[in-house]
Structures are given as structure tokens and as C-alpha cells.
N, C-alpha and C positions, 0 to 999 in steps of 0.2 A: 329265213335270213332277210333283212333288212335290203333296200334295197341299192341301200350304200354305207359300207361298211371298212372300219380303221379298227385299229388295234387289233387284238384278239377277241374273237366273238367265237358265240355256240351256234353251231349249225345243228338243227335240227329237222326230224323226219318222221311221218306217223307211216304204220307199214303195218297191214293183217291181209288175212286171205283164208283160204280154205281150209289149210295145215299152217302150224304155228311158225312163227316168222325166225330164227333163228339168228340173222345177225343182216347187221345194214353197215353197209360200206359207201364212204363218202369221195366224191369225187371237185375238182375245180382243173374244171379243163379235163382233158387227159389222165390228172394226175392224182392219186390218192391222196387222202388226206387224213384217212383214220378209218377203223372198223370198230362199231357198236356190235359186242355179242352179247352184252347183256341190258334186255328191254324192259327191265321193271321200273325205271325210272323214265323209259322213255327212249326213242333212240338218239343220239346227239353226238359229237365230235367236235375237242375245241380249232380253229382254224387263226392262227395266228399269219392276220392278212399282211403285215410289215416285213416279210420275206419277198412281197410280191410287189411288183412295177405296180402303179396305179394306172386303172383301167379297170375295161369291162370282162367278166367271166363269166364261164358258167360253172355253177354249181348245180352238183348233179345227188343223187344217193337210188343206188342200187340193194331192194331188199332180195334178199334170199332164203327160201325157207325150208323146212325139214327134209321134204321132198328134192330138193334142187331147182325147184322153180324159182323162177326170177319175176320184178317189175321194179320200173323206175322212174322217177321225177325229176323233174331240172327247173333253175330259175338262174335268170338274169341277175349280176351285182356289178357293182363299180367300186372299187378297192380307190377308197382315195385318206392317205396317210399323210402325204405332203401339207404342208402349213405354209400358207402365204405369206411373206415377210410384207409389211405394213409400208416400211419407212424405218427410217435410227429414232435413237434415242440419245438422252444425254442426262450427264449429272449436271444440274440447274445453280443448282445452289446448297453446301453444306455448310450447317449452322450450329454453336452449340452453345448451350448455357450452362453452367453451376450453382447447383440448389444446394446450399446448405442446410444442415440438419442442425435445426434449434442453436444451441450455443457451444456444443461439441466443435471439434475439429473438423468430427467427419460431415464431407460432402458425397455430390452424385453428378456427373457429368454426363446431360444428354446430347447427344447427337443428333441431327435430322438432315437427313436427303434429299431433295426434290428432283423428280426423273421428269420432262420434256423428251416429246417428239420433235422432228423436224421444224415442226408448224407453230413450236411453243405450247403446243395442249397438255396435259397432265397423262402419264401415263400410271394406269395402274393394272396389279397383278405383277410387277415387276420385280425379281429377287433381286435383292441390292446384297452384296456381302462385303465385309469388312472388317479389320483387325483393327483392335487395341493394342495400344502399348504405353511402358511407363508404368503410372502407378498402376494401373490392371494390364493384362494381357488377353489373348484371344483370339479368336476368328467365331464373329457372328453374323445371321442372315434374318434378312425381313423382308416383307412384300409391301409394297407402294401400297397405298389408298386410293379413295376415288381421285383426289387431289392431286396425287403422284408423288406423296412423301410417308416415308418409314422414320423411324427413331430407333435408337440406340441406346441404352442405361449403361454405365458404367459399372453402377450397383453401389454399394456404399465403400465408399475410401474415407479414408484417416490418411492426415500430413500433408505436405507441400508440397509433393511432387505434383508434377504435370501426368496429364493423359492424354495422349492422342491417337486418334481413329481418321483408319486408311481405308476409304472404298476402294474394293480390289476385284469387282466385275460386277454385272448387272444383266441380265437375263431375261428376256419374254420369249414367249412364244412366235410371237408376229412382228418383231423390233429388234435392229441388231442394234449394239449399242457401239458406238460411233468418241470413243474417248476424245479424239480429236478436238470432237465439237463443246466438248466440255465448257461453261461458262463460268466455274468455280475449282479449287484447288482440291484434290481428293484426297486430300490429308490435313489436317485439321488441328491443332494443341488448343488446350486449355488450363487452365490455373487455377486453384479454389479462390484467387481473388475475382473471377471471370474474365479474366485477360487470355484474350483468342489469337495466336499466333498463325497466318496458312502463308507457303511461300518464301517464307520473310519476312511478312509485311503482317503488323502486329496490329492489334483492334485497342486505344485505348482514348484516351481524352485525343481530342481534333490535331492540338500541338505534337504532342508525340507521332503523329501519322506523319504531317509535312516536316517535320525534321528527319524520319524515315525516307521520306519522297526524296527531300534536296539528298540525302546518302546513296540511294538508287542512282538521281542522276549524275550524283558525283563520280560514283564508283563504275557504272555502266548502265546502260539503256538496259529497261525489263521490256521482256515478251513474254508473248501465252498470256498464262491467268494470272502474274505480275501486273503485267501491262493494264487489263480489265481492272485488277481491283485497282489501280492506283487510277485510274481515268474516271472510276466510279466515284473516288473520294475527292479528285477535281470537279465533278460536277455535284456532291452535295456541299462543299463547300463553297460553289458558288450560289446554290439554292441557299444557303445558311448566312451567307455576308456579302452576299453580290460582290465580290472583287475574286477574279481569278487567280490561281497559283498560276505557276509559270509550265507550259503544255510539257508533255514529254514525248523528247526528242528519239530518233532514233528508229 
């Protein structure tokens, strides 16, 4: 046995003597854990450690043979199951585009995710799962890259409907994921014209956005990821014509 051991492992034990060894019985701690009566493969017992506190044990195996004589072995393990959590995580950024097919109707609308820790680094190994809806439907899953982004196919559509795709959890081992901290909208619409809808707040030529923005602030001050995206697109518009929109309030 390993000298530190998770999940389910074989314990094993080699056991002969004088008269034939008839059967080995395993121990951890006090307590059984299995009997091998049959040696032709070897003696062994599987021990599923995730029943157990993490920590130190011992494991033991008592052979017994034809005769009633006994002998036995022990060794030291540490049962460690537990998985450190890292830090959070977060949905960074979801993006999509629409590829059209040749000169057909039909298109394909992909999706892409990017997962950030805390610290802004890329996580990857991370299950992202998420529904379609609209012109396709669904719940599907993918695992982040080295980068910290999955993608999403639509597959092939025909027509005009829209398709949108909803991140609806995300998943590591060592990362809780923290929705909170989200810096993007996890829901997402698209069009075969590529017009990207998340929130409200619709992605098309510069003028259609600030006539969205003065409606925002006409109607009511946005927060959360409202707020981001429209603060996002006062600062590329200021990078684009150096003259600010008017800040938002609220």
C-alpha cells in the first residue's frame, strides 16, 4: 500500500509457510476490511479509503493457514481525500459569433467562455455547462483550456431565429466558482445577422449602443454586468473619438 492513499486502492499481501496459506484477512485499524480466500491471483482486498476521516492508519493483514497457524504485517498510510480549494473562480467573458454556411440560410453559432481566478489567471480543467435555447435547445458541457476558455457549437441552423446560450454552473476541483464576481452576462443571444444581445444591451454599429445607453439612463440606472458593459463601451468610445458620453449615474 502506498504510503498515502485517496480513493479506492488494492491492498495487497504476499503470505506462504510450511503448510499452505488458506486465506488472508485485512485489517485498517481494528477493523476489517475484507478476506482473500482465494491466492491464485495473489492475496489482495479492495479498501475504499473515502469512508475514512483523513489521517494516519494502520494497515494490517493477518495470513492464516491449513493448519490454523497464523503471521502478520502492518504498515503505516495516511488517507488523505480532501482537495484544497485554491481560491474562486469566475465567468470572464462570453463571446459569440455566427458563421455562415456558403450562401445557404443555414448558419452556426459559437459560443466561448473564459474562466478567471481571483487573481485574473486563466483557469483550466474547469467544467463550464450550459443551455441553449431558441433556435436549438439543450444542456451542454466543456472543460476550459490552458487559456481558461471552452466553446460551444450550435451545429447547423437554418432561418432567423435567434439562439441563446446560458452558463448554468462551472466546476473545478480546487475553485469554487463565485457568480458574484462575474465580469460578463451568462446569457448571451445571437442572430444570423451576428447581432449579439446580453442583458439588454445589444452589440451593433457604435450609434445603436449610445442610443441604448441615453434609454438605460433615461429609463433607470443599470448595475451588475449592465453597468460593466456600458462603462466598457464609454471607455472605447472615448479611445475611438476622444470625446466622452455622458458618465452613468446612479
Amino acid at each position: 500500500v502506498p504510503a498515502t492513499v485517496s480513493g479506492t486502492v488494492l491492498v495487497t499481501a504476499e503470505a506462504e509457510g510450511t503448510y499452505p496459506v488458506a486465506q488472508v484477512e485485512f485489517f485498517v485499524n481494528d477493523e476489517s476490511i475484507g478476506i482473500d480466500s482465494d491466492g491464485t491471483d495473489g492475496w489482495s482486498v479492495s479498501w475504499d479509503t473515502t469512508s475514512y476521516v483523513d489521517g494516519g492508519y494502520i494497515v494490517s493483514a493477518i495470513a492464516t493457514d491449513t493448519e490454523g497457524l497464523t503471521g502478520s504485517d502492518s504498515a503505516e498510510v495516511t488517507v488523505s481525500n480532501s482537495t484544497e480549494v485554491e481560491g474562486t473562480m469566475h465567468l470572464s467573458t462570453l463571446d459569440a459569433v455566427a458563421l455562415r454556411k456558403g450562401r445557404s440560410a443555414n448558419w452556426e453559432a459559437v459560443f466561448t467562455a473564459a474562466i478567471l481566478d481571483a487573481t485574473g489567471s486563466p483557469v483550466a480543467n474547469a467544467t463550464v455547462t450550459g443551455s441553449f435555447s431558441g433556435a436549438v435547445s439543450g444542456t451542454v458541457s466543456g472543460v476550459t483550456d490552458a487559456n481558461g476558455k471552452v466553446s460551444f457549437s450550435s451545429g447547423n441552423v437554418s432561418g432567423s431565429s435567434t439562439i441563446t446560450f446560458t452558463v448554468l454552473s462551472v466546476e473545478h476541483g480546487n475553485f469554487d466558482y463565485d457568480p458574484e464576481a462575474n465580469t460578463a452576462d451568462t446569457s448571451l443571444t445571437i442572430a444570423p445577422d451576428g447581432t449579439v444581445s446580453s442583458a439588454g444591451l445589444e452589440s451593433g454599429s457604435l450609434n445603436d449602443l449610445i442610443e441604448q445607453l441615453a434609454r438605460y439612463q433615461v429609463s433607470r440606472p443599470p448595475r451588475g454586468n449592465q453597468r460593466i458593459a456600458m462603462e466598457n463601451l464609454l471607455v472605447d468610445h472615448w479611445m475611438l473619438y476622444g470625446v466622452p458620453l455622458p458618465g452613468i449615474s446612479g
